[in-house]
ROROSE-808299 format. One line per 2 residues: number of its first residue (from 1); for each residue x, z, y of C-alpha. Coordinates in Angstrom, 1 decimal. Layout:
N
NUM) X Z Y ~ ...
***
This chain:
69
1) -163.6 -34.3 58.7 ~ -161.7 -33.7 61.8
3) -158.6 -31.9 61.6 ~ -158.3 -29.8 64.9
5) -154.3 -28.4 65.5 ~ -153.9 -24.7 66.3
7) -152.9 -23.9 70.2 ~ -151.6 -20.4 68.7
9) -150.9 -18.4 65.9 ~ -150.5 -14.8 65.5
11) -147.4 -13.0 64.3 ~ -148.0 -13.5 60.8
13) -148.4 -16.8 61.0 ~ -145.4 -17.5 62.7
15) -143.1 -15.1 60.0 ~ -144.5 -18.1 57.8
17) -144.0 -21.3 60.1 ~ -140.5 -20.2 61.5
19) -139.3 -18.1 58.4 ~ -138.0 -15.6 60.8
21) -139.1 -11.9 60.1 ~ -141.8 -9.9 62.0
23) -138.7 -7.4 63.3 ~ -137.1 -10.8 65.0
25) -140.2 -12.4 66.6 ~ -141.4 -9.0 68.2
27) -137.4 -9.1 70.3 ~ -138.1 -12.2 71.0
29) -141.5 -11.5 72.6 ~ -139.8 -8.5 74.0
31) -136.8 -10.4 75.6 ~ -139.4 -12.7 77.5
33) -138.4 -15.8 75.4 ~ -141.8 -16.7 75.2
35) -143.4 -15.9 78.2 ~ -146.9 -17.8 77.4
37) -147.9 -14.9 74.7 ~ -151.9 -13.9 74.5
39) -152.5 -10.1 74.3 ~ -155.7 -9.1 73.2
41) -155.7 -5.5 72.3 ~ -153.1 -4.9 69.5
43) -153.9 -8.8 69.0 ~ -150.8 -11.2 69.7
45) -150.8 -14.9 69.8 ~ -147.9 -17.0 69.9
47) -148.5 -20.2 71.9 ~ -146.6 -22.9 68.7
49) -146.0 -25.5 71.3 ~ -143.8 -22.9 73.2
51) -142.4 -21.3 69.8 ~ -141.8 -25.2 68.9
53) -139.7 -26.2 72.2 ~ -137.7 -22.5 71.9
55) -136.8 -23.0 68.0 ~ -135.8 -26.6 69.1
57) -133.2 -26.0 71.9 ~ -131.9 -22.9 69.9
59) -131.1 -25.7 67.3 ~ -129.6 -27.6 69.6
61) -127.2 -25.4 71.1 ~ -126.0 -24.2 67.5
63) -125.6 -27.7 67.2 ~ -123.2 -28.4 70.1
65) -121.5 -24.9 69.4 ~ -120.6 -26.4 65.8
67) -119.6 -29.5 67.0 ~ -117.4 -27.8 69.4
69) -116.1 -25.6 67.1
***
């Protein structure tokens, strides 16, 4: 069996992937972090690979910031 990786998930899915709260990723779709986002309707999908590369260099700047600190 082939296992095929998700392109997008919807905002439930990414509560669960990111352990952020619904409340959090709907301001970050509303400050234009993620520009890439699907609308279909009411329907939302959340491109991972761009979620993945925001989470990332959010973790590196707290990163710096600490070391700074």
């Amino acid at each position: 069996m082939v296992k095929i990786d998700k392109l997008y998930c919807s905002i439930s899915e990414a509560c669960i992937r990111y352990g952020i709260c619904r409340s959090k990723i709907y301001e970050l779709l509303k400050n234009e972090e993620c520009p890439e986002v699907k609308r279909f309707g009411k329907k939302v999908l959340i491109p991972i690979s761009s979620f993945d590369k925001f989470f990332d260099s959010q973790l590196e700047t707290y990163q710096i910031r600490k070391e700074v600190s």
